[in-house]
C-alpha positions as CSV (number, residue, x, y, z in Angstrom):
1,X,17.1,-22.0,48.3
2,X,17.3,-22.6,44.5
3,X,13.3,-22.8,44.4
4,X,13.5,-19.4,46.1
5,X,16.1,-18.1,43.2
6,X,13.8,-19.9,40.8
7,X,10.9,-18.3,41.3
8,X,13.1,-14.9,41.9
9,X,14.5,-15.4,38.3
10,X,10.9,-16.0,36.6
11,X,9.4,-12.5,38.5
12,X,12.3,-10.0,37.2
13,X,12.1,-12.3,33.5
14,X,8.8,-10.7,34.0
15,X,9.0,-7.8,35.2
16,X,12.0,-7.3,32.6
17,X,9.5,-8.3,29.9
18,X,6.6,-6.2,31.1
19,X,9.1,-2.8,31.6
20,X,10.1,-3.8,27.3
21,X,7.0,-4.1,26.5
22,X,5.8,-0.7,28.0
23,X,8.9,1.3,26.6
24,X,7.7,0.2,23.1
25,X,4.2,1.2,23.9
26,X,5.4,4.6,24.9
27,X,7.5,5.1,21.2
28,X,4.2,3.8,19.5
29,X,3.0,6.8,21.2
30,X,5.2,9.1,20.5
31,X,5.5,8.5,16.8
32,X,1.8,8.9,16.7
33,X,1.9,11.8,18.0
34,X,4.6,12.8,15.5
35,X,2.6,11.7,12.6
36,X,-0.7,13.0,13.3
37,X,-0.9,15.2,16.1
38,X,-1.6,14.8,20.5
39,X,-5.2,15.0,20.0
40,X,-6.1,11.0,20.3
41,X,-10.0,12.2,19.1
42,X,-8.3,13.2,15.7
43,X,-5.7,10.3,15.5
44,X,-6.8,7.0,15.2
45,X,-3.2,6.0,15.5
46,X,-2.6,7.3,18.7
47,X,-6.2,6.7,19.9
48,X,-5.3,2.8,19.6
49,X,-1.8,2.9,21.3
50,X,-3.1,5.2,23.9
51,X,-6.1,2.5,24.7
52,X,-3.2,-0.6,24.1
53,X,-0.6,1.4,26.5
54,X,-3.4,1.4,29.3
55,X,-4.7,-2.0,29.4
56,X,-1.0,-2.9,29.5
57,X,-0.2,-1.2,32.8
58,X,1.2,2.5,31.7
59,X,0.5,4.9,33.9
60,X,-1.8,8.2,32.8
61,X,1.0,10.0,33.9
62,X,3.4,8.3,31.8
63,X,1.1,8.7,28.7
64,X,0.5,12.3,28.9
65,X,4.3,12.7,29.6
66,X,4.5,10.5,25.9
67,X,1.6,12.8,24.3
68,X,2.2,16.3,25.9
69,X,5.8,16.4,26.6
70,X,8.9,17.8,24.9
71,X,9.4,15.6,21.3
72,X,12.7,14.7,20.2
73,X,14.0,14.8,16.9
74,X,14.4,11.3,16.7
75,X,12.9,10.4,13.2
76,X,11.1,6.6,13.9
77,X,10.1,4.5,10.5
78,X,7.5,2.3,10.3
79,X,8.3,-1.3,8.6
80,X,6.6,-4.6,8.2
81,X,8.4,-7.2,7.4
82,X,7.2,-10.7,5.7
83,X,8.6,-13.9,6.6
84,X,8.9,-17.5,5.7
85,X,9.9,-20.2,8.3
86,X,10.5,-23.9,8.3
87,X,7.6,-26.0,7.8
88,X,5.7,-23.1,5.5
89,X,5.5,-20.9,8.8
90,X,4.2,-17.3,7.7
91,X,6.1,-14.8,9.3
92,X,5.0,-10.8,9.8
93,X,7.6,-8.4,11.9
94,X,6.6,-5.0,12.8
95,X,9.1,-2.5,14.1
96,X,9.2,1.5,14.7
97,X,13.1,2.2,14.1
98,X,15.7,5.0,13.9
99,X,17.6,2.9,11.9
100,X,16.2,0.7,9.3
101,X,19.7,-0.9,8.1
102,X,20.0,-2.1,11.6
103,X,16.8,-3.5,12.4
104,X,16.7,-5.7,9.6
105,X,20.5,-6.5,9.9
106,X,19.2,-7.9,13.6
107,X,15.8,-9.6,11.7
108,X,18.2,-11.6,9.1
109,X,20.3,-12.6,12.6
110,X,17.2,-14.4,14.1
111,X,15.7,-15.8,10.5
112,X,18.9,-17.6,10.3
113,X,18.4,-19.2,13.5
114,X,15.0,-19.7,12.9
115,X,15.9,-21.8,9.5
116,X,13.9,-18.7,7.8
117,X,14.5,-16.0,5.2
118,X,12.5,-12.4,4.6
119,X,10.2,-12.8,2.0
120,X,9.1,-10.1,-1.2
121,X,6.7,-7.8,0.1
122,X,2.8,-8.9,-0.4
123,X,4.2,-12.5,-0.7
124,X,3.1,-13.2,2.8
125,X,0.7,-10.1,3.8
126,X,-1.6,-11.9,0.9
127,X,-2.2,-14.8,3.5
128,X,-3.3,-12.6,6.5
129,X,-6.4,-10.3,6.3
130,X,-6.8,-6.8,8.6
131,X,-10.3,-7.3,11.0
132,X,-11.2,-5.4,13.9
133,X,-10.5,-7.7,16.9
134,X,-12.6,-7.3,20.5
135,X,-12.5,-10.1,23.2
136,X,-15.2,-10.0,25.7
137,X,-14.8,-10.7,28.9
138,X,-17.4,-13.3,29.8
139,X,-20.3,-13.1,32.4
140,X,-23.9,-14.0,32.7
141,X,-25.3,-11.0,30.0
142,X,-22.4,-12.0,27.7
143,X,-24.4,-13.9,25.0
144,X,-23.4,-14.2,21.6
145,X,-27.0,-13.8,19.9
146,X,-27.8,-10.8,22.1
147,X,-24.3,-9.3,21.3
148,X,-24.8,-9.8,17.3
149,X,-28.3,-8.5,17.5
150,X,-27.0,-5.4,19.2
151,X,-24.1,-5.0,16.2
152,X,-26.5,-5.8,13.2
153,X,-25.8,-2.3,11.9
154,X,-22.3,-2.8,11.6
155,X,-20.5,-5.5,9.2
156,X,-19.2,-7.8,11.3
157,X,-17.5,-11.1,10.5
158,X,-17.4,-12.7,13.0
159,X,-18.6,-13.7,17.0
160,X,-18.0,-16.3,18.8
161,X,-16.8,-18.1,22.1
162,X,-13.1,-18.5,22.7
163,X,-11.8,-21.9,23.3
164,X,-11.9,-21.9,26.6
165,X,-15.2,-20.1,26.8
166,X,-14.0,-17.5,29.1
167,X,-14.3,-14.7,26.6
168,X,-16.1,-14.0,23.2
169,X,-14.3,-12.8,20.1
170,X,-15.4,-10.4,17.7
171,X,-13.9,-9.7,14.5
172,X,-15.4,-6.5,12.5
173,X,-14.9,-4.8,9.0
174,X,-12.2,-1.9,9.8
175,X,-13.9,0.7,8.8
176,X,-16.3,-0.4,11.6
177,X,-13.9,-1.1,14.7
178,X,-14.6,2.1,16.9
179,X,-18.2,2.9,16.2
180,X,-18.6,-1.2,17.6
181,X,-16.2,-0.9,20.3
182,X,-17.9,2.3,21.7
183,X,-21.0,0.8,21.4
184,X,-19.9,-2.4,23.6
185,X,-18.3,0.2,26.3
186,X,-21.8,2.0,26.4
187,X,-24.0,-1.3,26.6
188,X,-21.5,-2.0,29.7
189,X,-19.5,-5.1,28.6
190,X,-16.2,-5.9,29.9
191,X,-13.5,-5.2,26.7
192,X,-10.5,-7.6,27.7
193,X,-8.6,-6.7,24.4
194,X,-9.6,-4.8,21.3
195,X,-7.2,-3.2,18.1
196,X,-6.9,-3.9,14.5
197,X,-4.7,-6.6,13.9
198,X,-3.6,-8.7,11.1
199,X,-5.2,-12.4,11.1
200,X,-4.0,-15.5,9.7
201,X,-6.5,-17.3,6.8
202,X,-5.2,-20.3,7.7
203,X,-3.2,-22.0,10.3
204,X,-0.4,-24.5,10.7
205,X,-1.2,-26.7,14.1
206,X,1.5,-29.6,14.0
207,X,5.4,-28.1,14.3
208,X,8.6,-30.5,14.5
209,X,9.3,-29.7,18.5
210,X,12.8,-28.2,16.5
211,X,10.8,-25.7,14.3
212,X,8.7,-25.1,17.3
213,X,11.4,-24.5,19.6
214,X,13.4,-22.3,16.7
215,X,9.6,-20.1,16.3
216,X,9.9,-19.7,19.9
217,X,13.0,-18.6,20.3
218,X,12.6,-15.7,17.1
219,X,9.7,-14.4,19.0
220,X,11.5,-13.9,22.2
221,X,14.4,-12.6,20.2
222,X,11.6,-10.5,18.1
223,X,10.0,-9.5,21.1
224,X,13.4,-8.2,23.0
225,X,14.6,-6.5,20.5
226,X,13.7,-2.5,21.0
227,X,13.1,-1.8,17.2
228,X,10.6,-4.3,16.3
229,X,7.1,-3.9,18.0
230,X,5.3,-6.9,17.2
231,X,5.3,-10.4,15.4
232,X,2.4,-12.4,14.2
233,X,2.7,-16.1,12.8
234,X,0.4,-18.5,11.4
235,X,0.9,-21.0,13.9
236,X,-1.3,-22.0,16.6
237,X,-0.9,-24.9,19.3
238,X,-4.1,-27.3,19.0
């Protein structure tokens, strides 16, 4: 009985997680639509959260509802925030809020948990650099030469196999992101994930299991909280 209950609790932590996680998709949505329009062909912005919405599990109907329907007057800011933790952790906190007093009242609330502070803007941004990022699924004709002869026309930074070699990463100039992502979609490969995203220089590997455990927890807290939409760190397990 308390396995059953167990495993019970870790679905609906799930499924809790998953339902967040599409509600913030949808306001992506929405403010891109508020920003530049419902025509995703003309908006990059809402072009990239209508693609990031679907291979998350929202419905087409729920999308067009987000892009079509009735718009409230609900004005949403976007903010980035930059972070120091412990042990020179680099921090960055996105959020789309109604109420920018209150989101970072709730961001101070976790970086004093975490043993961290919000850092001057640029301070931290300066360590991170903005690629195009497209994993490949893997499979027989997935091959890293063919693939880079393929994007030769296109400034690319980097490809190579993922750790585990079930994938192969890409990272591309901005400017180039779409024009190489269509092209992978029309030579038929299997895009598991693909958006601009901001990427550590550098990482920090080895964590006290306290400043790992404090990171963890201002993630989850990051990551429940409906204002902020994303985090990104300069840590990474070896």
């Amino acid at each position: 009985m308390p396995r059953k209950h167990l495993i019970e609790s870790q679905c609906n932590k799930k499924q809790q997680f998953q339902a967040k996680k599409q509600q913030k998709l949808a306001r992506e949505i929405k403010a891109a639509v508020k920003v530049g329009g419902n025509n995703p062909d003309a908006n990059p912005r809402l072009k990239a959260a209508i693609e990031k919405a679907l291979r998350n599990g929202l419905s087409k109907d729920s999308i067009d509802k987000n892009v079509n329907g009735k718009q409230d007057n609900t004005v949403l800011t976007s903010c980035e925030f930059e972070c120091y933790g412990p042990q020179g952790i680099k921090i960055i906190v996105g959020a789309l809020t109604d109420n920018t007093n209150r989101t970072i009242s709730s961001l101070n609330g976790y970086l004093s948990k975490l043993h961290g502070e919000l850092a001057k803007t640029n301070s931290v941004k300066v360590f991170f650099d903005k690629f195009g990022y497209i994993i490949l699924l893997k499979d027989p004709k997935t091959n890293v030469d063919q693939i880079f002869e393929e994007l030769m026309e296109f400034n690319i930074h980097e490809i190579e196999e993922d750790e585990e070699g079930e994938g192969i990463e890409i990272k591309t100039e901005v400017n180039d992101f779409y024009a190489v992502k269509d092209l992978l979609i029309k030579n038929g490969y299997n895009i598991y994930e693909a958006e601009i995203k901001l990427i550590p220089q550098d990482y920090i590997t080895t964590l006290t299991d306290d400043s790992k455990e404090r990171l963890e927890r201002f993630v989850n807290s990051c990551e429940d909280d409906d204002d902020m939409q994303w985090v990104i760190t300069n840590f990474s397990e070896e």
